[in-house]
C-alpha positions, 0 to 999 in steps of 0.5 A: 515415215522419215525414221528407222522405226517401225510403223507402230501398231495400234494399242493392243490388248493381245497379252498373257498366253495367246501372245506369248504362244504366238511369239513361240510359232511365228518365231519359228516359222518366220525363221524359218521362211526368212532363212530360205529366203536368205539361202536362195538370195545368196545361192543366186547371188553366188552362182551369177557372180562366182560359179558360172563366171568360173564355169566359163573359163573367165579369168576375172569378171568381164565388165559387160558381165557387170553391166549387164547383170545391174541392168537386169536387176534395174529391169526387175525392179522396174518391173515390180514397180508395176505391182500393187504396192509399187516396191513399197518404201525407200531404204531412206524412211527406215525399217517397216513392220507394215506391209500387207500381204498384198504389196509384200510380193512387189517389194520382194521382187525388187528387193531380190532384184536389188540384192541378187545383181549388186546393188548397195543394199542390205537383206534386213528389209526384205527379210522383216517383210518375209516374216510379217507377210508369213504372219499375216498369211497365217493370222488372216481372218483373226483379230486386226489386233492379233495380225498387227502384233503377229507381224511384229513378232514375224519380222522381228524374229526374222530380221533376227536371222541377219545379225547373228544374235537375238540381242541387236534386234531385241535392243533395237525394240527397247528403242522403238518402244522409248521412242514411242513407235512399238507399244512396250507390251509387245517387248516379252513376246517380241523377245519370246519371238527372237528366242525361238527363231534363235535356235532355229538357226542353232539348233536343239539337241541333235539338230543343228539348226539352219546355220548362223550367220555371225556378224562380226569383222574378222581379224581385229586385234585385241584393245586392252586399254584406252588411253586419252589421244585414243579416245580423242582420235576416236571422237574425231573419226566419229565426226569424219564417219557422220559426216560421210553417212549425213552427205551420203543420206542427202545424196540419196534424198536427192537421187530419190526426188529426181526418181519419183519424176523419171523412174526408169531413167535413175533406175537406169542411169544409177545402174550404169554408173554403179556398174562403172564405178566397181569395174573402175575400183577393180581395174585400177586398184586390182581389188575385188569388185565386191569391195564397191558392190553389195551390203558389204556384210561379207566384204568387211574383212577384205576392207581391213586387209587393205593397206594402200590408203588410195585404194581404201579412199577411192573404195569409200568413195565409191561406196558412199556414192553406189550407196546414195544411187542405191537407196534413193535411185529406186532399189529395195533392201535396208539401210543398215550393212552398207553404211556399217561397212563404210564407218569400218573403212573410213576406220582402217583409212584413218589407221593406214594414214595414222600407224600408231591408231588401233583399228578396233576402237576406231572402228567402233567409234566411225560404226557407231556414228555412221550408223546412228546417223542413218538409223536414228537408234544411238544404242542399238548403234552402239550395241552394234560396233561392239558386237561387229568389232567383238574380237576386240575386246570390251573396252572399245565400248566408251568408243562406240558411245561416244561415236553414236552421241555424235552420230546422234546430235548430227543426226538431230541437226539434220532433221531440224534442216530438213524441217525448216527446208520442208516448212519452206525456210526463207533462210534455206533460200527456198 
């Protein structure tokens, strides 16, 4: 599988109120584990990275801390390559509803691995695999019918959890299912699914849920009106953005071919180089390391304080390239957050070089084609930049259009070349 689409389940004939019941539970039990799990990633994650640096006195972290975290969680990825499933699929082949309880524990493991000691991964993966595994574990022995929906509507209610709102995901399903991967009678209950698992995050009546975790850019200014040099920045960032996500993507496709021959050497090897590259950005530039390291989900707001354009330019740089070593050097976690945040920073480089551009609607425009690029999905793509990039206002919509149209057609030619390079195309020199 070489899309973001889910692997599709068979047709099925789970309908009417057995569906819609089961969307009703596993949307609230998938919620429920996914949020523990995410509770228990960032709680690790904060406590190795903040909490006992500062316990020790440390004023800043040293770089051997920071190696010697990533090779920890090389070693653990490594580790879980020898269970059964091997960590499952790359980040490269897109969002997976599959993966049986079986090969759930080997991902899992990898993906912790990955997100817990800095790798340039996104949670999403590994939460979708929470909620089919809990899906299937609570299904077993039923139906294989009722198991395969039953683990679409558990990972789709708690990839749910990461965005904020029930909508991103529910769109990104209206995608699958034009695209021909998801059948569409599982839309009602899917949608049922991300309701419930919803106000598992907000709450009912006197309870107040497990906390949301809003997806949004902080301090974007209002954009009330377009104007046409606008929209032809916006065009033209777009292009820039793509461009980086396409170069970023074959990046890691080669990464990926060197690591299926010499496994724990790339493990290693990106590891270091990764490690290298964010005590480099953080020394030189007096940045923190987070703007290089991890999804960059939390970091956005840091990226659009920034008003050196070196720094921001060395900052992308380097995170396109952690994130090529991450998704193709053998690490687990989706695809989705690390290239959101490069399209925010190629955005705010573009404003800091040309003063007079309004950070909102590029930023919608460079989200929208980077990540169309990386997931295939133009609307949920567009969708996406809007929801991020909200503060700004409904009109950076023609923007984020415009940028998943171009994010779109390059991602098109890219799998036409990567076609006739994989038939073997005498004009590819192959």
């Amino acid at each position: 599988m070489t899309s973001s689409s889910p692997s599709a389940p068979p047709a099925h004939e789970v309908l009417g109120r057995q569906a819609l019941v089961l969307a009703v539970v596993l949307g609230v039990v998938a919620s429920l584990f996914a949020s523990v799990y995410l509770g228990v990633v960032t709680a690790v994650q904060e406590w190795l990275w903040t909490d006992l640096p500062q316990d020790l006195g440390w004023d800043g972290l040293p770089w051997w801390w920071v190696l010697g975290l990533m090779l920890v969680g090389a070693t653990i990825v490594l580790l879980a390559g020898r269970l059964p499933g091997g960590t499952g699929q790359s980040p490269l082949t897109g969002l997976h509803f599959n993966v049986t309880p079986r090969d759930a524990g080997s991902f899992l493991l990898a993906a912790t691995g990955s997100l817990v000691f800095g790798f340039v991964v996104g949670p999403e993966a590994p939460l979708i695999i929470v909620g089919t595994t809990v899906a299937a574990l609570l299904l077993r022995g039923r139906d294989p019918k009722v198991v395969q929906l039953g683990m679409l509507l558990g990972g789709a209610a708690a990839i749910g959890l990461i965005f904020g709102n029930p909508f991103i995901t529910a769109f990104m399903f209206l995608e699958f299912a034009a695209m021909g991967a998801v059948p569409a009678v599982a839309l009602v209950p899917t949608f049922v699914a991300l309701g419930t698992g919803y106000l598992v995050q907000v709450g009912v009546g006197q309870w107040s849920g497990l906390a949301i975790h809003p997806l949004s850019v902080p301090g974007v200014p209002e954009y009330s009106h377009e104007t046409f040099p606008d929209l032809l920045a916006g065009a033209a960032i777009a292009i820039v953005a793509g461009l980086a996500a396409v170069v970023v993507r074959e990046f890691g496709e080669r990464v990926a071919v060197l690591a299926a021959r010499f496994r724990a050497p790339v493990l290693y090897g990106t590891a270091i180089v990764i490690a290298v590259l964010a005590i480099a950005i953080s020394r030189s530039q007096d940045v923190p390391g987070d703007l290089v390291l991890f999804s960059g989900e939390t970091a956005m707001g840091s990226i659009m304080a920034q008003t050196s354009a070196v720094t921001v330019l060395l900052v992308i740089l380097a995170k396109c390239l952690a994130y090529g070593l991450s998704i193709g050097g053998g690490y687990r976690g989706g695809p989705i957050f690390p290239i959101v945040y490069i399209g925010v920073g190629i955005a705010v480089l573009a404003t800091i070089v040309v003063t007079d551009l309004p950070i909102g609607p590029m930023a919608a425009a460079a989200v929208a084609a980077a990540s169309t690029v990386m997931l295939r999905l133009p609307f949920t793509s567009a969708l996406l930049a809007v929801l991020i990039l909200g503060t700004a206002g409904m009109t950076i919509a023609p923007f984020a259009i415009i940028g998943s149209v171009i994010g779109f057609g390059m991602r098109q030619a890219l799998d036409r070349f990567d076609a006739r390079r994989a038939a073997g195309s005498p004009a590819l020199g192959t």
